[in-house]
C-alpha positions as CSV (number, residue, x, y, z in Angstrom):
1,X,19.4,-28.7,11.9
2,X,18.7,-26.1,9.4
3,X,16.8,-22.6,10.7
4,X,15.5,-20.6,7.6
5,X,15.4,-17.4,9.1
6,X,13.2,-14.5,7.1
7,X,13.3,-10.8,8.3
8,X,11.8,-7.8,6.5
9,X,15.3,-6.7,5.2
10,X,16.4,-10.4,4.3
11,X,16.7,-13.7,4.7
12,X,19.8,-16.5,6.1
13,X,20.1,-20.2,6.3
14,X,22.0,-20.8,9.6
15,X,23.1,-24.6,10.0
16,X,23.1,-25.3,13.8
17,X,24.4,-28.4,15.8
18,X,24.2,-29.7,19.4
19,X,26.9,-31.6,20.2
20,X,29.0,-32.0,23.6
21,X,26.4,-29.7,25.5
22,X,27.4,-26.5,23.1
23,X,25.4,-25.3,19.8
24,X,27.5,-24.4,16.9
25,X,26.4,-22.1,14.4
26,X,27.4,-21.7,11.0
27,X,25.4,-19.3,8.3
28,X,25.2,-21.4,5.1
29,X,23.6,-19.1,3.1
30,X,22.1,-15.2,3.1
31,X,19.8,-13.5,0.5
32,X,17.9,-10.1,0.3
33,X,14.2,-9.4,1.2
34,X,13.4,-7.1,-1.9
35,X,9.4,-5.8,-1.8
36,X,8.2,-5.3,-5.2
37,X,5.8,-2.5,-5.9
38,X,3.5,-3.6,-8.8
39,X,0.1,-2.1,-9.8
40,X,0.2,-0.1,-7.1
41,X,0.5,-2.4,-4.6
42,X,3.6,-3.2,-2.8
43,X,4.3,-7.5,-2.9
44,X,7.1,-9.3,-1.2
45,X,9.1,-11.5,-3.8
46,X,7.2,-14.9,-2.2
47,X,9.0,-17.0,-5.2
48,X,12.7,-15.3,-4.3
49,X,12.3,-15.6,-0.7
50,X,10.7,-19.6,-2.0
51,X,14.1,-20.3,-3.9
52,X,16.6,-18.4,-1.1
53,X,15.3,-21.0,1.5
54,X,15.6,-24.1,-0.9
55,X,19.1,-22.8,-2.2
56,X,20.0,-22.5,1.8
57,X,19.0,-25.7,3.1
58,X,20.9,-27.2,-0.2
59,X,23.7,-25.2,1.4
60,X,23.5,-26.4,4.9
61,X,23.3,-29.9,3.6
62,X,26.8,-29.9,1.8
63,X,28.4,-29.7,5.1
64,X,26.7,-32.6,6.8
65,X,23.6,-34.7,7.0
66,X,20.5,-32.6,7.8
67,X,18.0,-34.1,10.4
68,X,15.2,-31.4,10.2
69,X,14.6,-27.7,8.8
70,X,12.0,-25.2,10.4
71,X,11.3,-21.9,9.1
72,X,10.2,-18.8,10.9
73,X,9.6,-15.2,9.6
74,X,7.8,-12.1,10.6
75,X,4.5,-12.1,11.2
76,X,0.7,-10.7,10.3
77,X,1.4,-11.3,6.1
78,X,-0.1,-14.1,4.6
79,X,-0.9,-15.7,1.0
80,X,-4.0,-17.2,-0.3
81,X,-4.5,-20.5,-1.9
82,X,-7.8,-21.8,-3.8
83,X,-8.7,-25.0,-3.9
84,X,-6.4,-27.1,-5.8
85,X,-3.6,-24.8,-3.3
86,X,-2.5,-22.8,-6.0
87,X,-1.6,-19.1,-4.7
88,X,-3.7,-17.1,-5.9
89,X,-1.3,-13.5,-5.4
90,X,2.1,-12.6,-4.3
91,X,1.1,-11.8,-0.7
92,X,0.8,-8.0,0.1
93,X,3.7,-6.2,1.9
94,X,2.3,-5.0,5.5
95,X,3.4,-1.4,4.8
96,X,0.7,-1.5,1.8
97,X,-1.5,1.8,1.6
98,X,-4.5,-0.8,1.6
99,X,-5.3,-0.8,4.9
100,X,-5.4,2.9,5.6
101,X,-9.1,3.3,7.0
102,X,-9.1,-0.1,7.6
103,X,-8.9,0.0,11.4
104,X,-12.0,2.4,11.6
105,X,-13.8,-0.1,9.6
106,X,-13.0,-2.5,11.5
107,X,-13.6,-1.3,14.9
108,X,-17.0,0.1,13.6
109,X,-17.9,-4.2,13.7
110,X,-16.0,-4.6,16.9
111,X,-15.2,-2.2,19.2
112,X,-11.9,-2.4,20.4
113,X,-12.1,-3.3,23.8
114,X,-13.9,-6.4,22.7
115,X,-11.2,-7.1,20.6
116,X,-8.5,-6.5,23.0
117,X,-10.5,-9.1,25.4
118,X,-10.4,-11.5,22.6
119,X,-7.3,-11.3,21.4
120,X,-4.7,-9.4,23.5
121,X,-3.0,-8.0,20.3
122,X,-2.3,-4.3,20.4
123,X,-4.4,-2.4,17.1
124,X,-2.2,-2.0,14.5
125,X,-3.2,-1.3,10.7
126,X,-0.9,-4.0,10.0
127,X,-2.4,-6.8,11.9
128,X,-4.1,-9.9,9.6
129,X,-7.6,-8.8,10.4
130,X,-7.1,-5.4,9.1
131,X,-5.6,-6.4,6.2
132,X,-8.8,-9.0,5.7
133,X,-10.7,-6.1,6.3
134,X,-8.9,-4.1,3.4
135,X,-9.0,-7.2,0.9
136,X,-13.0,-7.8,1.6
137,X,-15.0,-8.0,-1.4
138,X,-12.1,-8.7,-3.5
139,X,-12.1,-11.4,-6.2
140,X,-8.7,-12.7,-4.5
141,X,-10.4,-13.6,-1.0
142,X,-13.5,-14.6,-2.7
143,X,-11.9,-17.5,-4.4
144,X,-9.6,-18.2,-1.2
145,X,-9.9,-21.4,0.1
146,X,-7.1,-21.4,2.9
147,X,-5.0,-18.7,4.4
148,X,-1.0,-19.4,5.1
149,X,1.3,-16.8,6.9
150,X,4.6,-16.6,5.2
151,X,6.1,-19.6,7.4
152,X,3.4,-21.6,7.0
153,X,2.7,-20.9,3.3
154,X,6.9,-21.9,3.0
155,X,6.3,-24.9,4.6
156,X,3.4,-26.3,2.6
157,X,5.4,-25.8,-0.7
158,X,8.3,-27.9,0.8
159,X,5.8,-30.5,2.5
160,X,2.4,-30.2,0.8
161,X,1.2,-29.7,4.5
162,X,-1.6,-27.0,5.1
163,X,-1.5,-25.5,9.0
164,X,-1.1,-22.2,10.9
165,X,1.7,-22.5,14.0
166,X,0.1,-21.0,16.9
167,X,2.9,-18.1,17.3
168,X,2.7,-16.7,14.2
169,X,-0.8,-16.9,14.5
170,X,-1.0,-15.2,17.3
171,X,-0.2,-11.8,15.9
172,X,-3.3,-12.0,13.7
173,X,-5.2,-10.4,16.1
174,X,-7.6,-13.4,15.3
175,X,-6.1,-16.2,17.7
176,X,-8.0,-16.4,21.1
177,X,-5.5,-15.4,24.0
178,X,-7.5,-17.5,26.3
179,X,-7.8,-20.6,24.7
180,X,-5.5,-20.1,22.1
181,X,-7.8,-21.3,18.7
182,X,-9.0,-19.2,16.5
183,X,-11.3,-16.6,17.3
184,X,-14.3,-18.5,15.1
185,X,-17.2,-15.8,16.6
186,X,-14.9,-12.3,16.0
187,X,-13.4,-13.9,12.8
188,X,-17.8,-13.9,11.8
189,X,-18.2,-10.1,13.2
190,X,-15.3,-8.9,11.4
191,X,-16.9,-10.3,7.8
192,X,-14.2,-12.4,7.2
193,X,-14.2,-16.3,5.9
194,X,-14.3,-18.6,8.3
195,X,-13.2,-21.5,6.3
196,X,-9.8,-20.1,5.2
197,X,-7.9,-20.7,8.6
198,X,-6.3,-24.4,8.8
199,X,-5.3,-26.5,11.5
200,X,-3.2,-25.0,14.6
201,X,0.2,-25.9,15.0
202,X,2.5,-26.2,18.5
203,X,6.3,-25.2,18.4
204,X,7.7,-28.8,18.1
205,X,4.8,-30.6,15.8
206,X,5.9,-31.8,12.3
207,X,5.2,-30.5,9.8
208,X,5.9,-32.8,7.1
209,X,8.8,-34.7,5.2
210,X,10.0,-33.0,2.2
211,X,8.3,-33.4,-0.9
212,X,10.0,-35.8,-3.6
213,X,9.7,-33.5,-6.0
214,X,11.2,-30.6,-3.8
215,X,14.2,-32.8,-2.5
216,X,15.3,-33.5,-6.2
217,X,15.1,-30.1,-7.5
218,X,17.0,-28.7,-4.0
219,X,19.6,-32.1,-3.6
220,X,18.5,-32.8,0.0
221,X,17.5,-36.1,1.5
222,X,14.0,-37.3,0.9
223,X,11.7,-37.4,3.8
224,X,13.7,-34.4,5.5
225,X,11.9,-33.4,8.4
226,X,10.5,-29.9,8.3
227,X,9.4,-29.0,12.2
228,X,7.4,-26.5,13.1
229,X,9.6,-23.9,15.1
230,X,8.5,-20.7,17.0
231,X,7.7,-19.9,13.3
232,X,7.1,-16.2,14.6
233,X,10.8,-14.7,14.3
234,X,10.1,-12.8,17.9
235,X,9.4,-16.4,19.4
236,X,12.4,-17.8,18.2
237,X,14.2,-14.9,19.3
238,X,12.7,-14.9,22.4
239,X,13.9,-18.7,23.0
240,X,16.9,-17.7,22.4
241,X,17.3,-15.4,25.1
242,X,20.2,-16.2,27.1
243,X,18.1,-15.4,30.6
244,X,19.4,-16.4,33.8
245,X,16.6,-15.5,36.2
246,X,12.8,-14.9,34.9
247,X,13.3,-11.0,35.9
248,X,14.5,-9.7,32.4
249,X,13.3,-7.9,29.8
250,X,13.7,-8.2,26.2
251,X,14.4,-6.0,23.1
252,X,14.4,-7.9,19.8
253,X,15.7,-5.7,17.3
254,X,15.8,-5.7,13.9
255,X,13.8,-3.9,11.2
256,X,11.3,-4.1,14.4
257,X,12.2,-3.7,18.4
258,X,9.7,-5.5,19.6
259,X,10.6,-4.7,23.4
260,X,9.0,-6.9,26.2
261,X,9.0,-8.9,29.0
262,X,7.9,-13.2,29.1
263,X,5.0,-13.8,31.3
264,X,3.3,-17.0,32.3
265,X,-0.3,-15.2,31.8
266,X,-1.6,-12.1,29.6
267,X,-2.4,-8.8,30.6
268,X,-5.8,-7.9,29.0
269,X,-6.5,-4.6,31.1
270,X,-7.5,-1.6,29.8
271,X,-4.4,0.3,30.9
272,X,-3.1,-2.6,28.5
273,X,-5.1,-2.0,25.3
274,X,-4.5,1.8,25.5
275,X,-0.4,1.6,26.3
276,X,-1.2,-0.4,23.1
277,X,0.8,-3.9,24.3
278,X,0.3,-7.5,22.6
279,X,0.1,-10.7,24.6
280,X,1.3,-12.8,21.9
281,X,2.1,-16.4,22.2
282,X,5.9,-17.8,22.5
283,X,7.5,-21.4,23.4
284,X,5.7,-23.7,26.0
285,X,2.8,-21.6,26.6
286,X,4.3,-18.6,27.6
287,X,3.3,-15.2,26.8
288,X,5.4,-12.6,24.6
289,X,3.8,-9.6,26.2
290,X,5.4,-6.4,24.0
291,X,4.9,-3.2,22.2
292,X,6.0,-3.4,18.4
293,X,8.8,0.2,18.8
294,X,10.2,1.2,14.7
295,X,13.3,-0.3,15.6
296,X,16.2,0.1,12.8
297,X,14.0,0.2,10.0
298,X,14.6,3.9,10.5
299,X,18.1,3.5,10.0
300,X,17.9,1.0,7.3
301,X,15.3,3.5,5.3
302,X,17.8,6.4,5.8
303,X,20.8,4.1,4.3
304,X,18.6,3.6,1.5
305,X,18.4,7.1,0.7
306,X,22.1,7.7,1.0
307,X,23.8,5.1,-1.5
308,X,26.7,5.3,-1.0
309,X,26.9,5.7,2.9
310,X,29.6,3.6,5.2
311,X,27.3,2.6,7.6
312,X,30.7,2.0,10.2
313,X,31.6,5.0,10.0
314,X,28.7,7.0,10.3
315,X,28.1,5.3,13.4
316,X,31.3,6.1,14.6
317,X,30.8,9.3,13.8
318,X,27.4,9.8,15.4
319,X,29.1,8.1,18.7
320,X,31.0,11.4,18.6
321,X,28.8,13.9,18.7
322,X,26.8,15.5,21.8
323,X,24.4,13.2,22.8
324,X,20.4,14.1,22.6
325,X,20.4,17.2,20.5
326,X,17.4,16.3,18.4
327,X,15.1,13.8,19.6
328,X,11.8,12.9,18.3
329,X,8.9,10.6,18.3
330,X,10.4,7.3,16.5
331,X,7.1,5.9,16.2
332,X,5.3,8.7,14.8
333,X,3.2,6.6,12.1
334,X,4.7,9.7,9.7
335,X,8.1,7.0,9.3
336,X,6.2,4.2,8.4
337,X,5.9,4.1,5.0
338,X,9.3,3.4,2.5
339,X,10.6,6.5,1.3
340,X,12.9,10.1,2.1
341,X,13.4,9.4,5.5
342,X,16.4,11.4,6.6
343,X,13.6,14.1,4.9
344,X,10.8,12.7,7.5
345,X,13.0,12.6,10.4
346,X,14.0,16.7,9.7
347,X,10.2,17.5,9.4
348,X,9.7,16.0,12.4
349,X,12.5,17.6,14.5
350,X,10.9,21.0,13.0
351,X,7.6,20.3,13.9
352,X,8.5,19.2,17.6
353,X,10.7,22.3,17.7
354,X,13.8,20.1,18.0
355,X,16.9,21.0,16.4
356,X,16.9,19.9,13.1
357,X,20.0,17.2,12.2
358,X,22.4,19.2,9.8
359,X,23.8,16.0,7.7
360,X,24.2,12.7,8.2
361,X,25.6,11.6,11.0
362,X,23.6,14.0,12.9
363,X,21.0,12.3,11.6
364,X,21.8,8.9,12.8
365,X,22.8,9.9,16.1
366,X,19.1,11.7,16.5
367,X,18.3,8.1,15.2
368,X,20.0,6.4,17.6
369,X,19.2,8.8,20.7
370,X,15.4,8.6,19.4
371,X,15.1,4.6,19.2
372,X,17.0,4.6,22.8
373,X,14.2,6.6,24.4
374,X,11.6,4.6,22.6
375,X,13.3,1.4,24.0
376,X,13.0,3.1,27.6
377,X,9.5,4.0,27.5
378,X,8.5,1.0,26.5
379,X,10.9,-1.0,29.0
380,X,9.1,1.2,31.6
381,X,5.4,0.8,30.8
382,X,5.7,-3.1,30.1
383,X,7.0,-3.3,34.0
384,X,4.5,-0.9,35.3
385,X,1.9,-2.5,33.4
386,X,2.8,-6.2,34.0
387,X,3.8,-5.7,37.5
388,X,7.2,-7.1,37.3
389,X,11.0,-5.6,37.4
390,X,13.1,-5.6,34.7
391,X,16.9,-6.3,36.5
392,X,18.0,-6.5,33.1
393,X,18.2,-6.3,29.9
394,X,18.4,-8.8,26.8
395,X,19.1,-7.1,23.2
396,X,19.0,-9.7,20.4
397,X,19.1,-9.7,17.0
398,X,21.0,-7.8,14.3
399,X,20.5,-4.7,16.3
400,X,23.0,-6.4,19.1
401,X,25.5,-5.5,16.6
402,X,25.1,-2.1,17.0
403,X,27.5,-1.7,20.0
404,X,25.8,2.9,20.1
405,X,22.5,1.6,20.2
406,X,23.5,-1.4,23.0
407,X,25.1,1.2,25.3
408,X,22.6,4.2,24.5
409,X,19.8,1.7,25.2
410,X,21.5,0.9,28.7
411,X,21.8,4.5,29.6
412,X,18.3,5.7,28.6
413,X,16.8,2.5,30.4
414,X,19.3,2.8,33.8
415,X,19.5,-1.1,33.7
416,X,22.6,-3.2,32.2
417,X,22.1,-4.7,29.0
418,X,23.4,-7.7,27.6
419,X,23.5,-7.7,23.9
420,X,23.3,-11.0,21.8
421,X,23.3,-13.7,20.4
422,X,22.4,-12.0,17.3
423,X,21.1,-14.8,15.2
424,X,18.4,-15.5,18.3
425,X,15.7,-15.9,16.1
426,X,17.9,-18.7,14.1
427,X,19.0,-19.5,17.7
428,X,15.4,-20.3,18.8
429,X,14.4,-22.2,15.9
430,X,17.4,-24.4,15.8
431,X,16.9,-25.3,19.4
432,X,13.1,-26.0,18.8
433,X,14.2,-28.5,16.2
434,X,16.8,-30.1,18.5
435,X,14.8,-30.6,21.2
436,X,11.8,-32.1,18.6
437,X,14.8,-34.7,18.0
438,X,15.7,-34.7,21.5
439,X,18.9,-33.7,20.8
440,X,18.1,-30.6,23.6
441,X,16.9,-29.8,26.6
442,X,13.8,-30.1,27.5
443,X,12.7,-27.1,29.3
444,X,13.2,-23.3,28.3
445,X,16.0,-22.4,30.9
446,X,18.3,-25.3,29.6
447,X,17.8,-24.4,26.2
448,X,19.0,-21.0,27.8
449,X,22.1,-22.5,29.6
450,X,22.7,-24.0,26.5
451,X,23.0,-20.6,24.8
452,X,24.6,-18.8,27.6
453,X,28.0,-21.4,27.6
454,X,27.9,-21.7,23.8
455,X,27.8,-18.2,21.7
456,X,29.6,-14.5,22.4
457,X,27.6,-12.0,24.4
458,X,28.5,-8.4,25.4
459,X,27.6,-6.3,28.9
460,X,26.8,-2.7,28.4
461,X,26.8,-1.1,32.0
462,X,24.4,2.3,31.9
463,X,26.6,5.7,31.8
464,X,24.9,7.2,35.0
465,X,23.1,10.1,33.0
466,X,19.8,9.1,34.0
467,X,18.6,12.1,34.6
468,X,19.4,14.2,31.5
469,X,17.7,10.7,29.4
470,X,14.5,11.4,31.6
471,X,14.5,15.0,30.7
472,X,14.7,13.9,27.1
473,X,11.9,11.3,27.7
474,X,10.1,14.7,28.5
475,X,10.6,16.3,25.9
476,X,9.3,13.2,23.5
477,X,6.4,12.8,25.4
């Protein structure tokens, strides 16, 4: 199986196999996510990001015969076709200035504990409706005949299949959490076209065989299966979660944390909506029920800045230093936009009266201290809220690389964490795929099992500071 996996910082091709009651990994290929700011407007590349997933599946085909692909991806952005299924833009990057004011616009149509009952999905300026709500009266969604999130729109140019996979779709803030199809009566209040949403998908349904045309160009097999996966790179992830017992938690992190816990039924009170938690929709029916925290995207923006910085060794450096000495508010919607971040974060130690970082690896480690506490309050509310313990803690992603932000995450949280696999999202869609061929198990925790004896996972045990982490948590709040 090949799992085209697309994050806000870049994209890989990892070739997976089941064989022997172990799944073997190997990344064929890897290419950047590069947003392009034209016009004014900030674009993802849709045709690079188009020609890194054909050049990886090409890849992961030299090695042996393919017997599917699936594709997953963040979620919310989407393209627009007309009706011939030409797309009509590069879609719009989520950190666009279009939709400032478009929450208030929207919520002047629907207030917002309607659409919390609705929907489930915590209000964010990002979210699919608000962007609709930014792009109405535009010639673009005026001629739109059908909208495709970035999986999906991926997918329809390798097939020349039109549908929405309920996962992604889920963080539209447009899905009903209840019965899981679209929300047809809020999608009318919010002014947006009914028409352009196509048929839902489940993790598991195909997709479609490989167009001709597409096989030729890319040297794969015609009639390659393409499945639909947990298209929704936090589903995948989340699949991929090497649990042993249902009492865990979950921090995917990436450019994102989106911390969490899996329940069997979504939250939809109002202590909910305000602590600003999603019930999205993961694997078999489950619920992903999590706060979106800034994850490394603050660390990623500040690397950015700095050229020529040696990511290792700043870490290393930052490991060194005295631990919570400036801490702020990671989330502060002041780092959300590209740009001088090392410059933000100062400005925002000032303003909270916190020390501010003198260079750059003090900088990281009030980074790394800052996206720890943010992990812990967020690891505390979704137990408090759902009403369920947390006896541990699963860190996946690229951030489970980060062995400072593992351990500082297990002492800020008081709860072990286990960290890995990394590629969970590839993980998840791989093992999606191979149980579609039933070349896996067929329920959740054996996918899990499968995971757990296969790929290399590290224990961080928390230090036993708890209490000066829960006078910093004071200080943030």
């Amino acid at each position: 199986m090949a799992a085209a996996d697309l994050g806000a910082s870049g994209g890989r091709v990892i070739a997976g196999r089941v064989r022997d009651g172990r799944l073997e990994l190997r990344e064929a290929h890897r290419f950047p996510n590069t947003p392009v700011s034209a016009g004014g407007t900030l674009h993802w590349d849709i045709l690079s990001l188009y020609r890194g997933v054909l050049d990886g599946l090409g890849a992961a085909a030299e090695t042996g015969e393919l017997a599917s692909a699936g594709i997953d991806s963040w979620g919310v952005d989407y393209g627009l076709l007309d009706a011939s299924g030409a797309l009509l833009g590069n879609p719009v990057h989520y950190r666009d200035r279009r939709t400032n004011g478009a929450v208030e616009r929207l919520l002047a149509r629907i207030p917002a504990g309607e659409l919390y009952a609705a929907t489930g999905i915590q209000q964010l300026a990002i979210n699919t409706i608000c962007q609709l709500t930014a792009a109405a009266g535009t010639p673009q969604l005026d001629a739109a005949a059908t909208l495709l999130l970035i999986p999906d729109l991926l997918g329809y140019w390798l097939t020349g299949s039109a549908g929405a996979e309920v996962t992604n779709a889920s963080t539209t803030q447009l899905l009903d959490v209840t019965d899981r199809g679209w929300a047809t009566s809020l999608i009318d209040r919010a002014g947006i076209p009914p028409g352009i949403f196509p048929p839902l998908r489940q993790p598991g349904d195909l997709v479609g065989e490989l167009r001709a045309d597409v096989a030729a160009e890319a040297r794969l097999p015609a009639g390659l299966p393409v499945v639909a996966v947990g298209s929704h790179d936090t589903a995948s992830a989340v699949a991929g979660v090497p649990a042993q017992a249902e009492n865990f938690a979950f921090i995917s992190c990436g450019t994102w944390s989106l911390v969490g816990m899996e329940l069997s039924q979504p939250v939809l009170t109002e202590a909910s909506r305000l602590a600003n938690f999603s019930n999205e929709t993961g694997i078999d029916g489950t619920v992903r029920y999590l706060r979106n925290v800034a994850g490394l995207w603050l660390l990623q923006e500040s690397l950015r800045t700095w050229a020529d910085a040696d990511l290792d060794a700043l870490l290393a450096e930052a490991a060194r230093l005295a631990p919570l000495r400036s801490v702020i508010d990671a989330d502060d919607r002041s780092l959300l936009a590209p740009g001088d971040m090392p410059g933000r974060i100062a400005a925002a130690c000032s303003a909270a009266g916190e020390p501010v970082p003198a260079g750059r690896a003090q900088t990281v480690r009030c980074i790394m201290d800052s996206l720890a506490l943010a992990h812990r309050r967020a690891i505390m509310t979704v137990q408090e809220l759902s009403g369920r313990h947390a006896d541990i803690i699963h860190l996946v992603g690229g951030g489970a690389r980060n062995e400072l932000l593992c351990q500082l995450t297990a002492d800020a949280c008081e709860l072990p964490v286990i960290a890995g696999p990394v590629e969970a999202s590839a993980v998840g869609n791989i093992l999606v795929q191979a149980r579609a061929l039933g070349a896996a198990p067929a329920a959740l925790d054996g996918m899990r099992t499968l995971v757990r004896g296969s790929l290399p996972l590290r224990r961080f045990e928390p230090g036993g500071d708890g209490p000066r982490w829960r006078a910093a948590a004071r200080r943030v709040r």
